[in-house]
C-alpha positions as CSV (number, residue, x, y, z in Angstrom):
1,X,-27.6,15.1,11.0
2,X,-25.0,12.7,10.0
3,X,-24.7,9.4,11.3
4,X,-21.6,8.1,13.4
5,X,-19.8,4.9,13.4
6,X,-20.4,2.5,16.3
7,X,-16.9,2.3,18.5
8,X,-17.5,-1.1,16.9
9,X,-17.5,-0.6,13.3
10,X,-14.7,1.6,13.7
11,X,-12.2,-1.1,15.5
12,X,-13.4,-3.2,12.3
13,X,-12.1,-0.5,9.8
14,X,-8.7,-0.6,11.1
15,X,-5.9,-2.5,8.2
16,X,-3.8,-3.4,11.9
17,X,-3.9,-7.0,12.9
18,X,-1.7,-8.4,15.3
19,X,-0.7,-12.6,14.5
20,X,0.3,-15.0,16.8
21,X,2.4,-16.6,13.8
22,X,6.2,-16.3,12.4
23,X,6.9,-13.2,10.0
24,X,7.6,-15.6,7.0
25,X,4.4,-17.3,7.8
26,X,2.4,-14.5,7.5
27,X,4.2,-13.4,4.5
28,X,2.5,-16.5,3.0
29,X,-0.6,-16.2,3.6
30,X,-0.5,-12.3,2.2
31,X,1.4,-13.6,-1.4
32,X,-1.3,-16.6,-1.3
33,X,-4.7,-14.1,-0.8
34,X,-3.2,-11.7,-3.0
35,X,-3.3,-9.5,-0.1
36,X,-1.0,-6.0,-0.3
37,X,1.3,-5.6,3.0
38,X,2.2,-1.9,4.4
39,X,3.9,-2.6,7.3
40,X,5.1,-6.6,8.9
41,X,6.8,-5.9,12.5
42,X,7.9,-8.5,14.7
43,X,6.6,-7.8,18.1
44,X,8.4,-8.4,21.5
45,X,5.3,-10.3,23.2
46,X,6.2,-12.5,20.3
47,X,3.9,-12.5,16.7
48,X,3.5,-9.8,14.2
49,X,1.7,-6.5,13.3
50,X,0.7,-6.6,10.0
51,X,-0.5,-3.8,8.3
52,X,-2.4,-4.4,4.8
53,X,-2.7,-2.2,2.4
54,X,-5.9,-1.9,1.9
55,X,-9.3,-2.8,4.9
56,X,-10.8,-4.9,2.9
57,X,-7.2,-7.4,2.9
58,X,-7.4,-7.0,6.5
59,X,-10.8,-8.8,7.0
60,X,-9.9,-11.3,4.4
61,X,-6.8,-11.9,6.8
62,X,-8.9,-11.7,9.8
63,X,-11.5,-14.3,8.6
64,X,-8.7,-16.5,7.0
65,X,-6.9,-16.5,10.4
66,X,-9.0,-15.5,12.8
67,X,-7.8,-18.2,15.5
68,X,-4.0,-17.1,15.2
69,X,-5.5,-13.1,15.9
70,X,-3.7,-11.8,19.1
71,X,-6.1,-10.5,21.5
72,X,-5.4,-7.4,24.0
73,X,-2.6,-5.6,24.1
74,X,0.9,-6.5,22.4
75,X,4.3,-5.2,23.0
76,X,5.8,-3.4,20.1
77,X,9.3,-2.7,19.1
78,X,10.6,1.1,20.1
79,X,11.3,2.5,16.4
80,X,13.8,5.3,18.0
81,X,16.0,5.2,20.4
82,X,15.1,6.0,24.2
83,X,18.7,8.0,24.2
84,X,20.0,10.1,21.2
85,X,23.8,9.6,20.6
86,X,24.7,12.7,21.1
């Protein structure tokens, strides 16, 4: 029978970290670690989501900056509109 992932090697797997740091900033420290992006998004509880391209550029992230890691929940930009214009 196959083995499953603890809950907390799964939340380790994950290329999503949240950064209590400017978007430029973080841009930075990505170009710097050779570290791809997918996604940068400037949250509303302030910081950004940063989405690497790869798990292994996420750790290197987290370790790098581990005391500017957002813990808990953040508040995210809506991508679409509440209302449709129509």
């Amino acid at each position: 029978m196959p083995r499953r992932a603890s809950p907390k090697r799964s939340a380790a797997m994950s290329r999503v970290v949240n950064l209590s740091m400017a978007e430029a900033d973080v841009r930075e420290q990505c170009r710097k670690s050779a570290i791809g992006v997918s996604s940068l998004e400037v949250l509303q509880s302030g910081g950004v989501r940063l989405v690497t391209s790869s798990v292994d550029g996420a750790e290197k992230i987290r370790k790098k900056l581990k005391s500017k890691i957002v813990r808990g929940d953040v508040q995210r930009t809506p991508a679409m509109p509440r209302t449709w214009p129509w």
